[in-house]
N, C-alpha and C positions, 0 to 999 in steps of 0.2 A: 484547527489547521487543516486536518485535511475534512475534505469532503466527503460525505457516505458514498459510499462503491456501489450503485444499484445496478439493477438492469442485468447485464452482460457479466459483471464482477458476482455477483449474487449468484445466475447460474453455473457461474464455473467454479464457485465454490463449491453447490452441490453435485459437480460430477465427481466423478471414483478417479482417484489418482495412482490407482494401479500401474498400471503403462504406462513405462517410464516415459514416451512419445506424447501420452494423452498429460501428463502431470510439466512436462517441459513448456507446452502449448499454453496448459493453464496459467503454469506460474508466466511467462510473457505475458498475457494477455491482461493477467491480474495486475504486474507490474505497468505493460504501458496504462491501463485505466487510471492506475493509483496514479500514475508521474502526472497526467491529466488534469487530476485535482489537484495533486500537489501545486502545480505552476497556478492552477487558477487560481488557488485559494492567497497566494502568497500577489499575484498581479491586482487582484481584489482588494487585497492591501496596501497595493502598491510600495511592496516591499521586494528586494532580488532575492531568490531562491540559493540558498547559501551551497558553496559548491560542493556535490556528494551529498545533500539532503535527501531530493529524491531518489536518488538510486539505491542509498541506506534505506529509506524508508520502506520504499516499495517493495525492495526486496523482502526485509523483516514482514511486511504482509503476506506475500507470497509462503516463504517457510511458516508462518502461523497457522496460514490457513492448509498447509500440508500437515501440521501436528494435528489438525480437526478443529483449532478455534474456528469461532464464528466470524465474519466479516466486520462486526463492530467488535468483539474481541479482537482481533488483530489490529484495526484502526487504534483502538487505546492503547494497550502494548507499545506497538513501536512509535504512535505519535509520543506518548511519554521519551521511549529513549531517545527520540531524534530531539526533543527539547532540551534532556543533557547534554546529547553528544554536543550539538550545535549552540548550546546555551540561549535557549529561546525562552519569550515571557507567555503565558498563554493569551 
């Protein structure tokens, strides 16, 4: 479902999320890239993005990778809950 986060999502994983400034910035930026894939991976499908999907989703990425998962740790994580919450098939 979703697509790997490279590039841009990968380095703002490895910046310090100290600063409450620097760690707001990332978790956006991490969010708008994930919402990215989300939409594309689902238009790919050509299926409509269920409402609240990616903003659940992306979010749950965002707080993952502030716990210090990794960026395909956090892609599993919350693509699993988003397939309960939303009751999706993989």
């Amino acid at each position: 479902m979703l697509l790997p986060l490279v590039g841009s999502a990968l380095l703002l994983a490895a910046l310090p999320g100290r600063a409450q400034g620097l760690s707001n910035m990332r978790d956006q930026l991490i969010i708008h890239y994930c919402t990215l894939a989300v939409n594309a991976d689902f238009a790919k499908a050509g299926k409509p993005v269920p409402a609240g999907l990616a903003k659940d989703t992306c979010t749950c990425v965002a707080q993952q990778v502030n716990s210090r998962a990794t960026i395909p740790q956090a892609e599993t994580i919350c693509k699993q809950q988003a397939m309960g919450k939303y009751n999706l098939n993989p």
